[in-house]
N, C-alpha and C positions, 0 to 999 in steps of 0.2 A: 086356296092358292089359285090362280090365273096359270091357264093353259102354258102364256111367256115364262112365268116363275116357273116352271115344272118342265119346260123347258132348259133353263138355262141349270136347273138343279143336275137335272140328264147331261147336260155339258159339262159340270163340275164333276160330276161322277167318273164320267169314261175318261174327262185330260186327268183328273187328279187321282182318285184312287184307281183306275185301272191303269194308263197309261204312265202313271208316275208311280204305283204301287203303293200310293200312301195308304194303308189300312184303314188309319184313322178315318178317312174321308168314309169307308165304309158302315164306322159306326155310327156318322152322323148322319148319314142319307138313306140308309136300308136299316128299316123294322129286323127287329132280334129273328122275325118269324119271318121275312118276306120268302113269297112263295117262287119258287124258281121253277119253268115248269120244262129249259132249256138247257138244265146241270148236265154234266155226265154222271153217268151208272158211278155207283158206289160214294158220293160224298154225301157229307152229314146235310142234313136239312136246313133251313135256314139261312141267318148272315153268314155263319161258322164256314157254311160251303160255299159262299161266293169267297172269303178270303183264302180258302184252301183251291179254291180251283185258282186263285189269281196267283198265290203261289207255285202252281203247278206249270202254269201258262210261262211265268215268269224265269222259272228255272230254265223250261224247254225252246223258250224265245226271249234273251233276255235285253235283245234290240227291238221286241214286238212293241206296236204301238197302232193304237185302231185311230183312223182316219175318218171323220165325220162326214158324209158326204150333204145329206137332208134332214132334216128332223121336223116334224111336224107333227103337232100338239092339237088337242081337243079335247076340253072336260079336265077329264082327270089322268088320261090317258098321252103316252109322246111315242111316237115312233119315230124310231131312226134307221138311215141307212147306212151302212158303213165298210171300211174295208182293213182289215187289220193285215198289214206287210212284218215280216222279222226274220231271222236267220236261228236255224235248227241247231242249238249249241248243248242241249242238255235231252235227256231223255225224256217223251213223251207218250205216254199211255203203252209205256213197254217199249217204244220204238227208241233205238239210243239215237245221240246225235248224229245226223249227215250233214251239218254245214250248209245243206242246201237254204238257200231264202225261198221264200213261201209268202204266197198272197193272196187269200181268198175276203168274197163278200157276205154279208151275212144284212139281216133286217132283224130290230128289236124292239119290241112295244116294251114299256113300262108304264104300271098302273099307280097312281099315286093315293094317298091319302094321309090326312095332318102333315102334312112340307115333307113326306117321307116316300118312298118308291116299297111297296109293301106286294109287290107281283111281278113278275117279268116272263114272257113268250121270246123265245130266240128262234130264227131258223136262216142257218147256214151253210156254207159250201165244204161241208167238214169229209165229205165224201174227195173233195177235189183236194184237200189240205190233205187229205193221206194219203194219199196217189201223190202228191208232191214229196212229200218225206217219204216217198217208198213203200209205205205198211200197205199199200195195196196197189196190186198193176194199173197200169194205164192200159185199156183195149190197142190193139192193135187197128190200125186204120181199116176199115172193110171196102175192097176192091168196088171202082164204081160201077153198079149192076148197068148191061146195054139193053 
């Protein structure tokens, strides 16, 4: 596959099975095994936990939708940037719903092989996503030193 293919396969993934929650989409584009190395603590390995966490996401933001900002491919390999906005309606890693809307950015490599996404690296603003839903304070502003 060309960097464009693997590419626009990374597009079809995040509009259709993430942002649309079609599961299906996850059987055709992620390996049974693919390595997730950006899950959260405690889900099962493999595709298994990317549709359990999309689940998860889905209940606790169910107007969530990640917004593409760049993506850019090489080899085998697509990175993207992105920004997922949604409103806190369900409960999330124990935190119940507050209603509040939430927007943080995050960057994602996926590693491809045979027309498949078989690895993924995430790293996001999940520190500032919880400080938004509450589950952790926001610092208080520190007076300016003279």
């Amino acid at each position: 596959m060309t960097a464009e293919q693997n590419k626009a396969i990374t597009r079809r993934f995040i509009e259709e099975g993430i942002n649309r929650a079609n599961l299906d989409v996850f059987d055709e584009l992620l390996t049974e095994d693919v390595l997730n190395h950006y899950a959260p603590p405690g889900l099962p390995p493999g595709r298994e936990g990317w549709k359990l966490n999309r689940r998860l996401f889905k209940t606790a933001f169910p107007d969530g939708r990640w917004e593409i900002a760049d993506t850019v491919a090489e080899a085998d390999l697509v990175v993207s940037r992105a920004t997922f906005s949604g409103t806190h309606q369900g409960e999330f890693f124990g935190v119940p719903a507050t209603g509040r809307r939430v927007s943080f950015g995050s960057i994602h490599i996926v590693r491809f092989a045979g027309g498949k996404i078989v690895e993924h690296w995430g790293n996001g603003d999940d520190m500032g996503l919880m400080q938004q839903i509450g589950a952790i304070p926001v610092p208080a502003p520190q007076e300016e030193q003279r």
